[in-house]
N, C-alpha and C positions, 0 to 999 in steps of 0.2 A: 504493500500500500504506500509504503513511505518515496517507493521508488517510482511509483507510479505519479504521486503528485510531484515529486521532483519534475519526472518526464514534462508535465501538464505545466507547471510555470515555468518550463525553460522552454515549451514552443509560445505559449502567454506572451513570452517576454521576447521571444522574435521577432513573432508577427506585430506586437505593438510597434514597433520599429517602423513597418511600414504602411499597416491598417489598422485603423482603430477599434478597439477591441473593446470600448465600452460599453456595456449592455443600455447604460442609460440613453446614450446616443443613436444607436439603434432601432430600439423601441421608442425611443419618446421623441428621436428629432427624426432620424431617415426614414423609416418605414412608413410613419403617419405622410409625413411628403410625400414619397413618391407613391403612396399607395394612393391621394388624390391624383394623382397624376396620371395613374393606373384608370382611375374612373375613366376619365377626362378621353385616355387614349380608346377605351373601349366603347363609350360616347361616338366618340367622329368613327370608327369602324361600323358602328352600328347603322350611324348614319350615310355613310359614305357605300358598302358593301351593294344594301338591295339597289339604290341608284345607279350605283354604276353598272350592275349586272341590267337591271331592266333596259337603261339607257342603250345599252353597247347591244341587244337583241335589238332595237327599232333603230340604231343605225347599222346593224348588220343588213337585217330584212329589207331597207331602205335600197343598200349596196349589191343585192342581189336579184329582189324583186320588183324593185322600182322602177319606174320611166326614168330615162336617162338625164331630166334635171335634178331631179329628184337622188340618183344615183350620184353624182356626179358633184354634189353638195355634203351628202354625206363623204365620199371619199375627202373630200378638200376638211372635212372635221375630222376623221381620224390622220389626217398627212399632220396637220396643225397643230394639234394635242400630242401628238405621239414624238413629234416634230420639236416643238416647245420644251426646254428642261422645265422641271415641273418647280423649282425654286424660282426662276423667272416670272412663270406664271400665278404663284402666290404674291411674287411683288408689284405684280400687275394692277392683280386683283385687290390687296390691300392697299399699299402705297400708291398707285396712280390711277385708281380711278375715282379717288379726290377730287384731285385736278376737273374732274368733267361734272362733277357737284356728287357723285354716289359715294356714299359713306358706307363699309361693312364692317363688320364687328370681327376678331380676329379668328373666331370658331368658324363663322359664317363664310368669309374669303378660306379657311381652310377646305371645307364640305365640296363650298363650288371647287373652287380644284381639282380637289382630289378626285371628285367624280368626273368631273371632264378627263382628267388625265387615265383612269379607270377605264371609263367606259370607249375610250376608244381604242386601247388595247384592247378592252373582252370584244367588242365588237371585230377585231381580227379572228380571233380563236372562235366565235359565234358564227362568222362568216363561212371561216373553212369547215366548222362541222355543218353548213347547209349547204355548201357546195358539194361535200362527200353524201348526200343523199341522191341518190338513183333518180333521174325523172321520171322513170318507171312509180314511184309512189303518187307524183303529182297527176299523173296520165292516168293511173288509178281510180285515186280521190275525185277526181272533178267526173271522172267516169260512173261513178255514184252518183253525182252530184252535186257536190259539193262546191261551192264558188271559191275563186283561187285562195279567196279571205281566208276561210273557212279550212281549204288543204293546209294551210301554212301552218294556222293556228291552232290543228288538232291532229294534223298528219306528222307535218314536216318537223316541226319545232322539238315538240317529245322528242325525236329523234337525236335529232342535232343538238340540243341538249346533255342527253346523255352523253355521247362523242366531245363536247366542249368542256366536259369535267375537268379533266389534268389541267387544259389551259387556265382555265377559268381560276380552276385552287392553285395556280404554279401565282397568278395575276392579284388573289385576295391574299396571299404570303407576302407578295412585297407591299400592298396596300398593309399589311399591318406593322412593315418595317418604317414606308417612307413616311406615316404619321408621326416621326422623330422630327420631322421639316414641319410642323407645325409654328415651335416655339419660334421660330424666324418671322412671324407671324403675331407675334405676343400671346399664341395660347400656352397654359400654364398645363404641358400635357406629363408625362414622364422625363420627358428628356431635359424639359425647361424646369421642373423640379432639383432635379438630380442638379443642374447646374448651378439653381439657386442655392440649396445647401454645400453645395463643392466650393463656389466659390466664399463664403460666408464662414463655414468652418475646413477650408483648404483639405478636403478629404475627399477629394476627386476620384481616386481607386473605388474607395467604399460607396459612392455616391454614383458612378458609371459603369461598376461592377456588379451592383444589383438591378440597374435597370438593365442591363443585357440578358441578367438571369431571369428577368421578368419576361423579353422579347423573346428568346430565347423559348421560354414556356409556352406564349402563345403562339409561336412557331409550330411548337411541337404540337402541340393539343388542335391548332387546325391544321396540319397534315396528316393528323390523326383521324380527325373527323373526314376530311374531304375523301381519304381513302376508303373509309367505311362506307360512304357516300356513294363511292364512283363504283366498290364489288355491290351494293344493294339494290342499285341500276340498272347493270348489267345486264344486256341478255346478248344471251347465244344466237350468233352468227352478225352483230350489231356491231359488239363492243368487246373488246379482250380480254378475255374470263380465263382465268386458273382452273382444268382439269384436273383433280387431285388422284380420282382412280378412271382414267380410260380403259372403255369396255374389250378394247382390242388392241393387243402388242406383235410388233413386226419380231419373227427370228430372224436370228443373223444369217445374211446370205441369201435369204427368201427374199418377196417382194407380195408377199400374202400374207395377209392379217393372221393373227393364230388367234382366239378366243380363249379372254383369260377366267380362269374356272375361279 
């Protein structure tokens, strides 16, 4: 025992060297911070997420099955957005469009942003999975009956949906990194947290080391989710499903299925 609390205050007495190691500062200044911060960033995700997904399917569907001004409007909105660095365009939208008398609040200029710059990626990844749909469905549908509206919006879309999963969750991973460009902005989100106690009690390590383990976590937890997501979707011959026991194995040297007993 005696050797053991030795061990315990001689790593104590390291790490205080170069992080701070006081439970009071911890719990009573950095945690409370950055855990508002935490709100704040799962706030503008929450806000930001359905927008930009809804958005980015009516400028995909636009780019696809539009009349060509119509088409051709949408492409010049996703060249723009995709085009644009997205720090640019929060000082656009905060700082200069003053200038022209519109006033936004710093959360506010962050949302529009974000979701412009969102949704005109997912509108890529939305695009190609309704391009990879067969016209043979469309030719189909309207062959029921169904007016082209109508194929899109209960034919096509389900479809193309499913196939837009990876893109779409590879697109809400970084929407939950680049919410860190908020505080440039004056929102008081994780990042802008983490800075105010860094620099205040110059413990920058402890203060930009837990907010990574925070990102870090909602990293993990939606590529957790979105892949649960994208096997529960799934179907056979659509989308790329894992076979765990196939019904039939090749022997070697054959080129005929054996049946496996």
């Amino acid at each position: 025992m005696a050797d053991g609390s030795v061990v315990g205050e001689a790593v104590t007495e390291a790490l205080s060297g170069f992080i701070r190691t006081d439970p009071d500062f911890w719990l009573n200044v950095l945690l409370p911070a950055v855990g508002q911060g935490l709100l704040v960033t799962l706030l503008l995700i929450l806000c930001v997420a359905p927008l930009g997904i809804l958005i980015g399917i009516l400028v995909a569907i636009c780019r696809v099955y539009a009349p060509k001004p119509f088409s051709f409007l949408a492409k010049l909105y996703v060249i723009f957005f995709r085009g644009c660095p997205l720090l640019v365009l929060l000082f656009i939208l905060y700082f200069g469009l003053p200038s022209i008398g519109i006033l936004l609040e710093g959360f506010t200029a962050a949302v529009i942003g974000f979701v412009l710059c969102n949704s005109a990626y997912n509108s890529e990844y939305i695009r190609g999975a309704l391009q990879s749909i067969k016209s043979g469905q469309m030719i189909a549908a309207r062959s029921l009956g169904m007016t082209k509206k109508q194929a899109i919006l209960h034919i096509i879309i389900p479809q193309a949906m499913r196939r837009a999963i990876p893109g779409v969750s590879n697109e809400f991973i970084y929407l939950i990194k680049y919410t860190s460009l908020a505080y440039f902005v004056t929102v008081v989100e994780m990042t802008m947290a983490a800075k105010m106690i860094a620099m205040h009690y110059l413990a920058f390590i402890e203060a930009f080391g837990l907010v990574a383990l925070f990102y870090l976590a909602l990293v993990s937890l939606a590529t957790f989710g979105t892949n649960k997501l994208e096997k529960k979707l799934a179907i056979p011959g659509l989308t790329a499903v894992k076979v765990k026991d196939p019904p039939f194995r090749l022997k070697k040297g054959t080129k005929e299925p054996r049946k496996i007993k």
